[in-house]
C-alpha positions in Angstrom: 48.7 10.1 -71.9 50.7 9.8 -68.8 54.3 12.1 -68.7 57.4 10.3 -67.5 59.8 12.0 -65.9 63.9 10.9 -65.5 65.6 12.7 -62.5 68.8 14.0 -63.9 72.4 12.4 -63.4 74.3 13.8 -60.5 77.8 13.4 -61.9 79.8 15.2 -59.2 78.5 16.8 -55.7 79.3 20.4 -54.7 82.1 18.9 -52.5 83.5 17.1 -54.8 83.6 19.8 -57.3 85.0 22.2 -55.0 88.0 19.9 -54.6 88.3 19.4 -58.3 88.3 23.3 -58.8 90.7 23.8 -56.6 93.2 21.7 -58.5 92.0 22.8 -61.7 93.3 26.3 -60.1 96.9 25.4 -59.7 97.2 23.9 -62.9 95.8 20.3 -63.4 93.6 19.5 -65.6 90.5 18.7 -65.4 90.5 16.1 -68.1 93.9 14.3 -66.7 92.0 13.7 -63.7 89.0 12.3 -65.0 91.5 10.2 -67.3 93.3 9.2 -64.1 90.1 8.8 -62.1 88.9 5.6 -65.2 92.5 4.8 -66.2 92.2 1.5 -63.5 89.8 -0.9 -61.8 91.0 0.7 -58.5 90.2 4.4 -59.3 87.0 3.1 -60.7 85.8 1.6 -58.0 87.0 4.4 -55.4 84.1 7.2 -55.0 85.4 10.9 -56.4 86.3 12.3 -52.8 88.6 9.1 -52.2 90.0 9.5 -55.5 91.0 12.8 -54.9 92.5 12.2 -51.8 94.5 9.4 -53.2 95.5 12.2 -56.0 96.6 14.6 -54.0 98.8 12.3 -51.9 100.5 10.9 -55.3 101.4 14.0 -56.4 102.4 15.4 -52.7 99.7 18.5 -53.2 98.7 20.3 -50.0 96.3 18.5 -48.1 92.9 20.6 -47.5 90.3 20.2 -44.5 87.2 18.1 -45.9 
């Protein structure tokens, strides 16, 4: 009997996650931005690191070196 194997699902890179932490630590939360992140077509379609971009120019937060 042959094994199959299924490579596991890469929700977030390290870069992105950094980011996210790094909001999470002045107070957003994580769950408002995923919400944000599927809440339209737009944020859909944008990859995480744009979207995060995008967030932190809505809500005016500090911009970071990428």
């Amino acid at each position: 009997m042959q094994e199959s194997f299924i490579a596991p699902l890469t929700i977030l890179d390290l870069k992105d996650f950094e980011l996210i932490m790094e909001l999470v630590r002045k107070g957003y939360s994580f769950v408002d931005l995923l919400k944000e992140k599927n809440s339209t077509p737009q944020n859909k379609d944008m990859s995480f690191l744009n979207f995060l971009v995008y967030y932190q120019k809505k809500y005016e937060l500090p911009n970071r070196p990428m």
